[in-house]
N, C-alpha and C positions, 0 to 999 in steps of 0.2 A: 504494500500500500504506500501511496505518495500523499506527499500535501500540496494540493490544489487550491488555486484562490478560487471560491464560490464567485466572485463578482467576474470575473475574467472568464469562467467557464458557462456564464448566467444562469446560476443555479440563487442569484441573491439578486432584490433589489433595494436599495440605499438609497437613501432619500436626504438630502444636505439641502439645507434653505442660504442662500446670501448673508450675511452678515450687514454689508452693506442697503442692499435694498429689500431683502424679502424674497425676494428670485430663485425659482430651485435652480442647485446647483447641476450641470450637465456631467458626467463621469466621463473623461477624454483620455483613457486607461488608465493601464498601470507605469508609472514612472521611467522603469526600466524600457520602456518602449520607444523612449525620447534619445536614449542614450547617444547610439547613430543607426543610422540608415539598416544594422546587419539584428540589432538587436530582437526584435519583436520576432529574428526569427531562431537565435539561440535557447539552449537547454536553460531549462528553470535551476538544472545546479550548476551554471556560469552565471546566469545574473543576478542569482540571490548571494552572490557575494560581491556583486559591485553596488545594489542599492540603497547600503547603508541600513539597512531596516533586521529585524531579527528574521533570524531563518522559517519563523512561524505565523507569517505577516507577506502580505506584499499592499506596497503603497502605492495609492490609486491618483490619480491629479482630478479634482474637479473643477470645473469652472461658470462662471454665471457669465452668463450671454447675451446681458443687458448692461453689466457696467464692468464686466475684467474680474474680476474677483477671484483670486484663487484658491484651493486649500487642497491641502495634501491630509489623504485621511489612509490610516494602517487598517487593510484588512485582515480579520484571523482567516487563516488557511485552513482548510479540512482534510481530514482521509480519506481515498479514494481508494 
């Protein structure tokens, strides 16, 4: 069994409001996807060690799409 991020694999949905204005926030992956151009298509045991997050976690970017707003939110990871 592996640990899989539920929101990456859409087994979850997360629901983040703006802080700024109230606005849900839009989920624009996981972090590690930004890295470069090769990432989103490497092993989950290469990038869970460059995204600075715990190995039981991957971190998600979300953004509001009415005024920039960002937030970086840690998903828990499940068994698969």
């Amino acid at each position: 069994m592996e640990l899989v991020c539920p929101l990456c694999n859409g087994m979850l949905n997360y629901e983040i409001y703006c802080l700024g204005c109230g606005n849900r926030l839009k989920d624009t992956g996981a972090i590690v996807d930004y890295l470069d151009e090769y990432s989103p298509y490497l092993s989950n045991d290469i990038t869970q060690l460059v995204d600075g997050v715990e190995h039981e976690k991957c971190c998600h970017l979300f953004k509001c799409e009415k005024c920039g707003f960002e937030k970086r939110v840690k998903i828990n990871r499940v068994r698969m």
